[in-house]
Structures are given as structure tokens and as C-alpha cells.
TIGUVO-706576 format. One record per residue (C-alpha): x, y, z. Coordinates in steps of 0.05 Angstrom, whole numbers, plus 5000, padded with zeros to 4 digits. Example, Ala and Ser with C-alpha at 12.3 -4.5 7.8 and 13.67 -1.06 7.14 Angstrom:
% residues 2
> px:py:pz
> 5246:4910:5156
> 5273:4979:5143
END
This chain:
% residues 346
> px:py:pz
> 7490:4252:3806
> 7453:4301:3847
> 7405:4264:3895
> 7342:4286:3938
> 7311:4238:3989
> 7232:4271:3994
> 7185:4258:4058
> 7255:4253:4091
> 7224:4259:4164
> 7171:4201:4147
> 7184:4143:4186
> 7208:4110:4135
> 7235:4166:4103
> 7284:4177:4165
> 7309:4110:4159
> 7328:4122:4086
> 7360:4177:4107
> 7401:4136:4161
> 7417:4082:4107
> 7444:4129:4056
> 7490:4172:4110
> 7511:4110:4139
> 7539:4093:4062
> 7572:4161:4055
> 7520:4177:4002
> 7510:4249:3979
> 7441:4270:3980
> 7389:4332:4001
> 7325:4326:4041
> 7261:4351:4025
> 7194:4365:4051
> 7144:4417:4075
> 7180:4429:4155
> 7249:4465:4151
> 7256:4440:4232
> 7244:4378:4216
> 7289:4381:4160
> 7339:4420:4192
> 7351:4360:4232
> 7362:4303:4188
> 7410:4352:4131
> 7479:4346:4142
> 7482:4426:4121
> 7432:4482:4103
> 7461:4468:4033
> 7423:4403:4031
> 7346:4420:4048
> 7288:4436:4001
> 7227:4467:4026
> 7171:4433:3975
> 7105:4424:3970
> 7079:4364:3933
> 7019:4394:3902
> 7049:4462:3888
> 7059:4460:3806
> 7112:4515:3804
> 7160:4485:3863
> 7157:4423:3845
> 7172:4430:3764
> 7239:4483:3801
> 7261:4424:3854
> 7260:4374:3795
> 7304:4426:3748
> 7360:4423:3805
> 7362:4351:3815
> 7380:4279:3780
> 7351:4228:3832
> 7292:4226:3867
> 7273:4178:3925
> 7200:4192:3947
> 7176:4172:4010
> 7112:4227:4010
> 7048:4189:4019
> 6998:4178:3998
> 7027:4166:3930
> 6960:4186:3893
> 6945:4240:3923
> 7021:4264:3921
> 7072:4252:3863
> 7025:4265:3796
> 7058:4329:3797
> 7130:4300:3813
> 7121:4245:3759
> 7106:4290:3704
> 7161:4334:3713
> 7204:4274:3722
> 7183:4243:3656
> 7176:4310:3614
> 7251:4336:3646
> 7288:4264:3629
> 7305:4246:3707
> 7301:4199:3749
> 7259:4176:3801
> 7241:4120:3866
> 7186:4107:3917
> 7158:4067:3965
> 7095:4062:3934
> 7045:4006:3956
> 6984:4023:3918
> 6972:3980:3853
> 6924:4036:3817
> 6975:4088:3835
> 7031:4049:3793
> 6982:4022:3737
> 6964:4090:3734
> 7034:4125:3725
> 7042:4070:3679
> 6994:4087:3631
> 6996:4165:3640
> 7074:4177:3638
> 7116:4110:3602
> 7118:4136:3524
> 7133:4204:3554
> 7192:4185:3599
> 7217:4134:3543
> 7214:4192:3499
> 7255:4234:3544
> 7300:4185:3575
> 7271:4180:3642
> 7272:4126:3694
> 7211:4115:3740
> 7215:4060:3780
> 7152:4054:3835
> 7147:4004:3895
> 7214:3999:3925
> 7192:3976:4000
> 7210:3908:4012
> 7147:3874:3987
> 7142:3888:3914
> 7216:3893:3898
> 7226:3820:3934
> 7164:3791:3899
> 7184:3825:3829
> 7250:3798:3830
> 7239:3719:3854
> 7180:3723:3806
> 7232:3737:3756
> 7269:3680:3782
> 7216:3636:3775
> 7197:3662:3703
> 7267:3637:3670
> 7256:3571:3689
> 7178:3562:3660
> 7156:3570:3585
> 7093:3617:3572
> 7072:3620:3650
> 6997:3628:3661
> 6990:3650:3733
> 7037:3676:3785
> 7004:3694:3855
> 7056:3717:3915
> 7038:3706:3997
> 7045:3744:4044
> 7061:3714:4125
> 7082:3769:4176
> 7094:3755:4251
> 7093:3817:4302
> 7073:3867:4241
> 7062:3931:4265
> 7062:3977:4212
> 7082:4037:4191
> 7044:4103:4199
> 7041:4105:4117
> 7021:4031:4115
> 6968:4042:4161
> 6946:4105:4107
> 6949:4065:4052
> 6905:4003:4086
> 6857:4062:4100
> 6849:4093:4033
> 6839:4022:4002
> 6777:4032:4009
> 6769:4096:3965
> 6819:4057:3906
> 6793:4018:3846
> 6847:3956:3860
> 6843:3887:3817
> 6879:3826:3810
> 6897:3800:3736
> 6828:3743:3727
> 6828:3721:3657
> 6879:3775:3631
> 6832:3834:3661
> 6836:3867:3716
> 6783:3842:3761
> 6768:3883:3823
> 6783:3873:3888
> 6715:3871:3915
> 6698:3802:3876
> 6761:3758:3892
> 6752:3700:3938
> 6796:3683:3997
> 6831:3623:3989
> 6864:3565:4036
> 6929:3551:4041
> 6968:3494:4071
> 7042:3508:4072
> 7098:3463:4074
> 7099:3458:4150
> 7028:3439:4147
> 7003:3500:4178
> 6933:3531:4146
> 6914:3589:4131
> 6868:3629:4087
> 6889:3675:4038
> 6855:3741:4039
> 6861:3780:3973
> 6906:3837:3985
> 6931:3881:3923
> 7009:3900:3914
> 7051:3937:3856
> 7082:3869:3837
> 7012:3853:3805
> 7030:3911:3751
> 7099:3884:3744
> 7073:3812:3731
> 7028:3832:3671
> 7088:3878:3643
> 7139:3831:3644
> 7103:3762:3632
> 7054:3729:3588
> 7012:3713:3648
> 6932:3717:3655
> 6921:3708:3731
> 6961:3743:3779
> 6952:3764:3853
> 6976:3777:3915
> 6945:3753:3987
> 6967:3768:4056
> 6957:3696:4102
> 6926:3700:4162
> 6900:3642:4205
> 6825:3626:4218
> 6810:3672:4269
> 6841:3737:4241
> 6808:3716:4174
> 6748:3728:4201
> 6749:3793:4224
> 6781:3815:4155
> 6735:3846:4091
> 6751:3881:4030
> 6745:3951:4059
> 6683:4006:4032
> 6671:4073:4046
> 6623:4084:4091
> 6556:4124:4075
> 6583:4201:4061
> 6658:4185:4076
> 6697:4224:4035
> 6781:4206:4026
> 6799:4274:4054
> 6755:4264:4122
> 6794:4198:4127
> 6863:4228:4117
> 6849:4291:4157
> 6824:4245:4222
> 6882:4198:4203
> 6943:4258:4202
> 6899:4286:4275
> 6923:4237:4312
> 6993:4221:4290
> 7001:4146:4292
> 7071:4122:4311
> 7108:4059:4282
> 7145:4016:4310
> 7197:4029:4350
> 7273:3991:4334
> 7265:3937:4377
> 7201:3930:4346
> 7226:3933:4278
> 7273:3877:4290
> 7230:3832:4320
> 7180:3839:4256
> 7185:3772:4212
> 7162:3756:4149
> 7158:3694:4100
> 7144:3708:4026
> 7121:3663:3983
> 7123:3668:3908
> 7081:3612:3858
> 7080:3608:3787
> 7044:3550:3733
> 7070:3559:3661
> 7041:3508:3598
> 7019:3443:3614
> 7010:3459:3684
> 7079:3462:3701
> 7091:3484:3772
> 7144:3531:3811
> 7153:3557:3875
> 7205:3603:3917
> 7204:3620:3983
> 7249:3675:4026
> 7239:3691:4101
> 7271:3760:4134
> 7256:3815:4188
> 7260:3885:4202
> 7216:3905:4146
> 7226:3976:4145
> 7298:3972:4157
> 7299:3928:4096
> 7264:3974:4056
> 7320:4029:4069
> 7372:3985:4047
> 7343:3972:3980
> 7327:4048:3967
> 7411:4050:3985
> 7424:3988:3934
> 7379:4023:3883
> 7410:4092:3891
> 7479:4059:3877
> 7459:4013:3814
> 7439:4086:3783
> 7497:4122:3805
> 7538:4059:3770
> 7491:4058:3716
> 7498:4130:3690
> 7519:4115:3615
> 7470:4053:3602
> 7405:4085:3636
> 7345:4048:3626
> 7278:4086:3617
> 7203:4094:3623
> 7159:4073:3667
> 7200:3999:3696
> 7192:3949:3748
> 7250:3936:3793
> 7276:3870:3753
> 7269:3905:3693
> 7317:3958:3714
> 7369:3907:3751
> 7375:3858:3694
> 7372:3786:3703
> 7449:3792:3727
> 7454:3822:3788
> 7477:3825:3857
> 7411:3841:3897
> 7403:3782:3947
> 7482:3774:3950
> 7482:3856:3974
> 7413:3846:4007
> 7411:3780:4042
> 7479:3767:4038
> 7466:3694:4007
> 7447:3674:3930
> 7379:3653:3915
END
């Protein structure tokens, strides 16, 4: 299986790249800056000069190549291109993905196509999403015809990514819904809610919109489903549903945005970066579930699931699955994720 890791010199991107050399994985880099490239390929042989929006390279890079793991934000404004090549050429394809309309969408545009064609497009593959998808799945085994499913969201010492920061920025410019009802309700009319957790700490819920709502209403027979990032009190305050502002256009945001060249977090940074993620779910006559997992290093996390992914599909090569999928979907209810992951059973 030949394998191309896109946006390689992203900050997250690099750490893929880390994750997957560390692994003795085989793969080529790609992106728009050969010096930056030059320095993460193991050889010449491995880089790809590409540009995302450039019909004729991108439908050449996707001709050479069986895997690819895109790290190119932002995802709406970037991988239409990739995706329909993807789907229309039978390949395969990963990203980090955090926008909600950029999955629904790809969803809708590109599934029958890549079923037709044998195709595998699997979006969201940071450490949100895929860990919410999959205990969700957990959850939805053990409850008959589940109604609502919401997941939480606690993070201590959470500075984020350059491309997180990008995608918080260009919420504003997105048309992003929970599941109310069984429609998609958007964001700018869902409340914030309280929360009191089991160590009787409080905190309000403040609507936040992730992939694993799309994966919720694919997989289940649920009509509510959400996603909230908890925040005490006082940061609760300070936090609305963002709105462009008089005139703003997307590009003016992005342009300012790539001008100054925001840096993440550093390693010792990363490591010190906690979450706690919380995963509820009511089924028929109210009955009630809940599943809980804590970690840390976010990114760092996110680079070992793009490695876990890239090797289920390298195992995986006779019975692929296709169309547009969520992550459980594509693992199976049998598999090894937290064991690999977490090292512990769930």
C-alpha cells in the first residue's frame, strides 16, 4: 500500500510524521514547500509538491497513491478536490477534520460515489471524534432504540493547535447544528446547559459542534445529539456562539490568521494538556448510560491513532470497507483500539 501523509509540516502533521517513522511505516510527504518537505522525507523519492486547489495535481497525486492521511486545513476550503478524486479513483483516504458541515457535507456529496467505486473515506481522526464515536458505540450495544446521545468535553492547560485555533475562527462563517428533534438545528439557537459531574464540580455546557454529531445520526436511531465543551462559570461567560462581524469576509480572517503564524504548544506543553471525555446516551423508556475516559497529550494522541488507522488498512487490504464511514464503522465492534491506544480495555 502506497501511503502519502499531506500538510506533513503542519503541526500536527509533523507529529504524524514522527508517529509513523517511529513505526517503521512507509510513507511520502506532501505539501506546497519542498524545504519544508525536504526536511521531514526520509529521501527525495518520498515528497510531493501539491497544491490542494489545483484540479490537475491533485487528480495526478491521487493516481500514484493508495492512502491518504490529510492534515491540510481548513478542511472546507481544502480537500473537495482531494475527496472527489478519492471517491471517483476507488482509494482511500484520512483526516483530522473537526468541522461537522465539512463531514455532513462530504457525506452527502461523495458516499454513493465512493461505495460505487470501492473507496474508503473516513473524516475526523484527531482524538475527539474518533474517542467519542467509538465509546458512543460502546454505549449503543448495551441500549435498545437510543433517543439522545450528547458527548462533554473537560480540558485542563488546552492550548491548541494552530489549525484548532483556524477552525474556532471560521466557525463563525459555518452553518453547524446539533441533531434537535431529528433535524439539524443550528448552532446559533442551542442553549448552554449545567452540568454537575460526579465529583460534584459544576459547570456549564456551552454548545460546541464536532464530527461525532454526523456519526451519531449515521449509525444510530437517535433524534438529539450534541456535543459541548465544559467550562466553569467564569469562562462561560466570556464564551458566545461566534458571528461574522459587519463586512468580514472568511478569506480576510484566514489571510490575518496565516500573517501572523500562531505557534502550538510546545512538548512539554503537549504533555501537560489533560482532558476528561464524557459520553451519555438515553435509549426507550428513559433508560440511561454513561462512559467516561480521561488522557493527555492531545495532539500526540491524535498521531497515534492516524498510526493505528494506517495499520488496520494496511491489515485490512482484502475486506476493505467503503463510502463515506465513521471511525467505528470502519473498526468493527471487535477491535483492539483502547488496548493499542490506552493500553487498558474499556
Amino acid at each position: 500500500m502506497k501511503i502519502i501523509v499531506l500538510g506533513a509540516y503542519g503541526f500536527t502533521g509533523k507529529l504524524v510524521v514522527e508517529t509513523l517513522q517511529a513505526q517503521a511505516i512507509d510513507f511520502a510527504v506532501g505539501g506546497r514547500n519542498i524545504e519544508q518537505l525536504k526536511d521531514l522525507a526520509l529521501d527525495n523519492s518520498k515528497i510531493e509538491l501539491v497544491e490542494m486547489t489545483d484540479a490537475k495535481q491533485v487528480k495526478a497525486l491521487v493516481q500514484k497513491y493508495d492512502l491518504f492521511v490529510n492534515c491540510v486545513g481548513p478542511f472546507s476550503e481544502t480537500a473537495d478536490l482531494i475527496l472527489g478524486q478519492v471517491a471517483q479513483q476507488g482509494k482511500s483516504y484520512l483526516d483530522i477534520s473537526g468541522e461537522v458541515t465539512f463531514v455532513q457535507n462530504s457525506y452527502l456529496k461523495y458516499h454513493h460515489e465512493a461505495v460505487k467505486n470501492q473507496a474508503t473515506i473516513i473524516h475526523a481522526c484527531a482524538f475527539e471524534s474518533v474517542l467519542a464515536n467509538l465509546l458512543g458505540a460502546l454505549l449503543v450495544q448495551k441500549i435498545e432504540e437510543i433517543e439522545t446521545i450528547n458527548t462533554y468535553y473537560l480540558l485542563e492547560k488546552a492550548k491548541p493547535s494552530p489549525g484548532t485555533r483556524l477552525t474556532m475562527k471560521l466557525s463563525k462563517f459555518r452553518n453547524s447544528y446539533f441533531l434537535v428533534d431529528g433535524k439539524h438545528q443550528p448552532i446559533t439557537t442551542v442553549a448552554q446547559k449545567e452540568m454537575t459531574l460526579e465529583t460534584g464540580e459544576n459547570y456549564i455546557g456551552i454548545p460546541y459542534p464536532l464530527p461525532e454529531i454526523c456519526f451519531f445520526e449515521w449509525e444510530t436511531t437517535a433524534k438529539n445529539i450534541g456535543s459541548y465543551l465544559l467550562l466553569d462559570a467564569a469562562e462561560a461567560k466570556y464564551m458566545k456562539v461566534p458571528t461574522p462581524q459587519k463586512n468580514e469576509t472568511k478569506e480576510e480572517v484566514m489571510d490575518v490568521f496565516f500573517k501572523r503564524k500562531p505557534k502550538g504548544p510546545n512538548e512539554k506543553q503537549r504533555k501537560n494538556q489533560h482532558f476528561s471525555l464524557l459520553v451519555e446516551a438515553t435509549g426507550k423508556d428513559h433508560f440511561f448510560q454513561k462512559i467516561k475516559i480521561n488522557g493527555s497529550d492531545m495532539y500526540g494522541l491524535t498521531a497515534q491513532i492516524i498510526a493505528y488507522f494506517v495499520t488496520i488498512f494496511k491489515q485490512r487490504l482484502a475486506e476493505k470497507k467503503v463510502g463515506v464511514i465513521s471511525p467505528s464503522q470502519f473498526l468493527g465492534e471487535k477491535n483492539d483500539f483502547f488496548e493499542k491506544i490506552f493500553n487498558s480495555k474499556i
